[in-house]
C-alpha positions in Angstrom: 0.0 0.0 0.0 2.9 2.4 1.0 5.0 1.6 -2.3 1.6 2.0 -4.0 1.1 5.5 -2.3 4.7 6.5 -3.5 4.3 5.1 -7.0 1.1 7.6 -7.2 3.3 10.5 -5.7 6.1 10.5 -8.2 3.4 9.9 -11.3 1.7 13.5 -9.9 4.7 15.2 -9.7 6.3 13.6 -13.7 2.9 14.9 -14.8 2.6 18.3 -13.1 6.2 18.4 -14.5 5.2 18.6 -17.8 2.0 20.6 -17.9 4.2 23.2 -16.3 6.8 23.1 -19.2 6.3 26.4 -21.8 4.8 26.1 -25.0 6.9 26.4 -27.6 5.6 27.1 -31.4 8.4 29.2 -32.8 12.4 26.9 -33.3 15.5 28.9 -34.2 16.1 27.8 -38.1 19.6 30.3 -38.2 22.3 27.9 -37.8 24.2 25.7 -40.4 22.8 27.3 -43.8 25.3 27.5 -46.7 25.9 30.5 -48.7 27.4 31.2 -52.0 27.3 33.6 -55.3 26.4 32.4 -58.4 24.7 32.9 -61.6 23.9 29.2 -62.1 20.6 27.4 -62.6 18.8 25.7 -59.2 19.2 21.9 -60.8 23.0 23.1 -61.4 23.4 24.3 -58.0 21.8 21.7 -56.5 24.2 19.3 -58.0 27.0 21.0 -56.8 29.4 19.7 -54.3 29.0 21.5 -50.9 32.6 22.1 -51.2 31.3 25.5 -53.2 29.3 26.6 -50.6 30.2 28.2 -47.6 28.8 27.3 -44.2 27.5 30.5 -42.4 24.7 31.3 -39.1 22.1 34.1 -39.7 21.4 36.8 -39.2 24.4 37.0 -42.3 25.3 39.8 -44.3 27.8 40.9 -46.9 29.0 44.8 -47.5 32.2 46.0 -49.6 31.3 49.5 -50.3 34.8 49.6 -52.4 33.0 47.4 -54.9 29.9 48.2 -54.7 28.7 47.8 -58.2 30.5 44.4 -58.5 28.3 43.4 -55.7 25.2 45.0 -57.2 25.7 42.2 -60.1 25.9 39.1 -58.3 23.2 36.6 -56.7 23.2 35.3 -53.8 22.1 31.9 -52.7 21.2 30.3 -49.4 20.5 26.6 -48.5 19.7 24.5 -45.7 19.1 20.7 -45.4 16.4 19.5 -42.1 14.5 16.9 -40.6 11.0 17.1 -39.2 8.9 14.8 -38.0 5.2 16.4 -38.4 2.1 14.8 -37.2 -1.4 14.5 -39.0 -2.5 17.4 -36.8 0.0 20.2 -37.3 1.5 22.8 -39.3 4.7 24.0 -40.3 6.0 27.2 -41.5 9.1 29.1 -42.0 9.0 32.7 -40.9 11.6 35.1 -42.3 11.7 38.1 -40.1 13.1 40.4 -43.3 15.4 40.3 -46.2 17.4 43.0 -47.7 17.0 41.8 -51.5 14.8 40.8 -54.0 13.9 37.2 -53.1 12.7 33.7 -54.4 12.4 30.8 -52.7 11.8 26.8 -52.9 11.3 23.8 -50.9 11.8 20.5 -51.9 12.5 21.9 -55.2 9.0 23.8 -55.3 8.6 27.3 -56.2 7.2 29.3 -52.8 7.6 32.5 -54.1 9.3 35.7 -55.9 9.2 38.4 -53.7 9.9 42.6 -54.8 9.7 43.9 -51.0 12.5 44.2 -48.8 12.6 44.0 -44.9 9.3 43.2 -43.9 8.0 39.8 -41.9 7.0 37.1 -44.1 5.9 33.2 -44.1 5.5 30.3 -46.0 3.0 27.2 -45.3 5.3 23.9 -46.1 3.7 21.7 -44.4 2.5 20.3 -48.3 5.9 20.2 -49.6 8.0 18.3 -47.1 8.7 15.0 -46.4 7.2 14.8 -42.3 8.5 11.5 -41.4 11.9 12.6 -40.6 13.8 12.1 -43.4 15.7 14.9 -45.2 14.5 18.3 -47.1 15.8 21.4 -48.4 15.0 24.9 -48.6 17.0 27.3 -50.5 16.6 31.0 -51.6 18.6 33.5 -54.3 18.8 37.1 -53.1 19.2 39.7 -55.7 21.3 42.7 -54.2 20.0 46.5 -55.4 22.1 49.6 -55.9 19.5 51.5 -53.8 20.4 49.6 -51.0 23.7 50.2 -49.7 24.1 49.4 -45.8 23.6 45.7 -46.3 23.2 42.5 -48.3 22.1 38.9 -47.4 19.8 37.6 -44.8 20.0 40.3 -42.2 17.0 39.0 -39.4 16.3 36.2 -37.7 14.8 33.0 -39.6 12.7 30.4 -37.4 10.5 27.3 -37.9 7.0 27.4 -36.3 5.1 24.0 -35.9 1.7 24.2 -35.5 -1.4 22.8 -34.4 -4.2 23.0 -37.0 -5.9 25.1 -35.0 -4.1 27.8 -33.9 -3.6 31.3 -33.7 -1.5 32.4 -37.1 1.7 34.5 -36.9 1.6 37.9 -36.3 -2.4 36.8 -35.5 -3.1 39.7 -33.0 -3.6 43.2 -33.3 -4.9 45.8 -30.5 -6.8 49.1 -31.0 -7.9 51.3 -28.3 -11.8 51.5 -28.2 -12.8 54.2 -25.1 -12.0 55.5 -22.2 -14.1 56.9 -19.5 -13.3 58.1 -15.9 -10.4 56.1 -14.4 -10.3 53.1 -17.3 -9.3 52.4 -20.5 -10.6 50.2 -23.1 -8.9 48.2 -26.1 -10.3 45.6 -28.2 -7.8 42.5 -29.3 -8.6 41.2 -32.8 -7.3 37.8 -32.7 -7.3 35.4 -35.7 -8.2 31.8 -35.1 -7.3 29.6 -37.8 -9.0 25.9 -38.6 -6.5 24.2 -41.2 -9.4 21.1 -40.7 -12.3 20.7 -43.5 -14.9 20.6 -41.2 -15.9 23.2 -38.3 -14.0 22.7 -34.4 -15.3 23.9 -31.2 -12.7 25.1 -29.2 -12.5 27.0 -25.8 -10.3 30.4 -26.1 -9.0 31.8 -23.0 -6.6 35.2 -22.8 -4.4 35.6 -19.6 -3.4 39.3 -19.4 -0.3 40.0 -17.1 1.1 42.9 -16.0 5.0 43.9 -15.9 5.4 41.8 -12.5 4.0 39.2 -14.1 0.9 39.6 -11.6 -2.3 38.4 -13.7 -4.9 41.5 -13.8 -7.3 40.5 -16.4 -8.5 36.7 -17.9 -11.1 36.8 -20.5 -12.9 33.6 -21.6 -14.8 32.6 -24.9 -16.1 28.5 -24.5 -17.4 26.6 -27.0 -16.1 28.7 -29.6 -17.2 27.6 -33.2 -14.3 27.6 -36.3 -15.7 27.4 -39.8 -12.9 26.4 -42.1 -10.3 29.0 -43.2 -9.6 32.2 -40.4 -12.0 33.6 -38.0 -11.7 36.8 -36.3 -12.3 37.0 -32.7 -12.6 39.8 -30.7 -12.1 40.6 -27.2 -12.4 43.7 -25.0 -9.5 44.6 -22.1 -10.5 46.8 -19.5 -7.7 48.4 -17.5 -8.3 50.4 -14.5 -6.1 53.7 -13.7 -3.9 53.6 -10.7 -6.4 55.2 -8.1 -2.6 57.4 -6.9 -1.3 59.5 -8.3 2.2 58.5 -6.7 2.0 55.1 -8.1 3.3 55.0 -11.6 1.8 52.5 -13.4 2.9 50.4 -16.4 1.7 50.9 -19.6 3.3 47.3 -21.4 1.6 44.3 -20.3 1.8 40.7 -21.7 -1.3 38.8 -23.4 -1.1 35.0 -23.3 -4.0 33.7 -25.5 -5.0 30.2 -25.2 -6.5 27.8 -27.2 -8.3 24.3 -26.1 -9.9 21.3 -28.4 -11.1 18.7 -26.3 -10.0 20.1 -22.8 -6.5 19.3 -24.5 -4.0 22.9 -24.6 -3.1 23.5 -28.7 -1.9 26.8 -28.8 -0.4 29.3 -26.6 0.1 33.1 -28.6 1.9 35.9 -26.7 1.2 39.5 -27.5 2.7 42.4 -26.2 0.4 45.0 -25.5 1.4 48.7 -25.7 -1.3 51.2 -24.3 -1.0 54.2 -24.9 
């Protein structure tokens, strides 16, 4: 009975344990790309020994001011070989944080995209064009470099890659606008985006934790029973903050949003947003 007792102790404490560990959606992708110039075609390059490629981390840039307009004429490519084991419930996605070049980009040997802007957030689905039982895939890009541009070339931000549940909150999914104030609080709406990658519609609970910058929760909104159709749907949620009754205590205006989804009871997606009131 006692060794019984103990068994059930250490099972309560693995599993609190684990519930307690952070939910992570976004994985560093900057290490171990390689990096070369070239004006060759992608089957050619792909053919190529790595021995012509150098092996570089992001963020990675290249600036010779002395030869500027030699750069200006070459293109850049980047490449990167990884494994991931996807399951029939999730998502995956590689989220550039910004280029500073024209861009085009493929996966597996599949076209993504040819992009014009420069510096702004971007990301790709890929969860249809990789291989998800482990074994190897490649994604490589070609950077065009402009003469407009002349403080930097290559991949100059941060790269990751963000596995998903299919229902889950997209990146860069929030956005907050003030709505009113009156006497001694402030209202702002959150606009969150709730996507169903499923065919059919999902119930899910949503649940936002607000947290102020002691990491003391102040606010906790709920929405059960939540119905997705297919596709994105916009909720929208209204945070009420009360004004520091003295006017000795100086209160913080950055506070942290955790927004939770649940399907089943079961914890799918945790999305943090940083909110700013001004």
């Amino acid at each position: 009975m006692k060794n019984g007792f103990i068994l059930f102790l250490i099972l309560f404490v693995l599993i609190s344990c684990k519930e307690q560990e952070p939910f992570k959606r976004n994985f560093d992708f900057n290490q171990n790309w390689y990096f070369t110039f070239s004006d060759n075609t992608i089957s050619t390059l792909n053919a190529s020994q790595n021995s012509v490629w150098e092996l570089v981390n992001f963020p990675h840039t290249w600036h010779q001011p002395q030869v500027l307009s030699e750069l200006a004429q070459k293109v850049a490519y980047y490449k990167k070989h990884f494994n991931l084991n996807l399951s029939y419930n999730q998502k995956a996605y590689l989220w550039f944080n910004g280029v500073s070049d024209d861009s085009e980009y493929w996966i597996n040997g599949h076209k993504l995209d040819n992009r014009q802007s420069r510096d702004s957030s971007f990301y790709y689905d890929i969860s249809n064009y990789i291989t998800s039982d482990g074994s190897v895939n490649e994604v490589m890009f070609k950077l065009v470099p402009s003469l407009n541009d002349t403080a930097h070339y290559g991949m100059c931000k941060n790269v990751y890659l963000v596995k998903l549940n299919k229902l889950h909150i997209p990146i860069e999914g929030t956005h907050l606008n003030r709505v009113e104030s009156a006497n001694s609080q402030a209202s702002y709406q959150l606009s969150i985006n709730l996507y169903n990658a499923y065919s059919n519609h999902q119930t899910v609970d949503v649940v936002t934790e607000v947290f102020d910058a002691n990491e003391k929760p102040i606010l906790e909104l709920k929405n059960p029973g939540y119905i997705l159709k297919p596709g994105t749907t916009i909720l929208k949620q209204v945070l009420t903050f009360n004004s520091s009754s003295s006017p000795n205590e100086k209160k913080s205006d950055t506070y942290l949003a955790l927004t939770k989804i649940y399907s089943n009871k079961k914890l799918v997606d945790v999305y943090q947003t940083e909110l700013k009131l001004k």
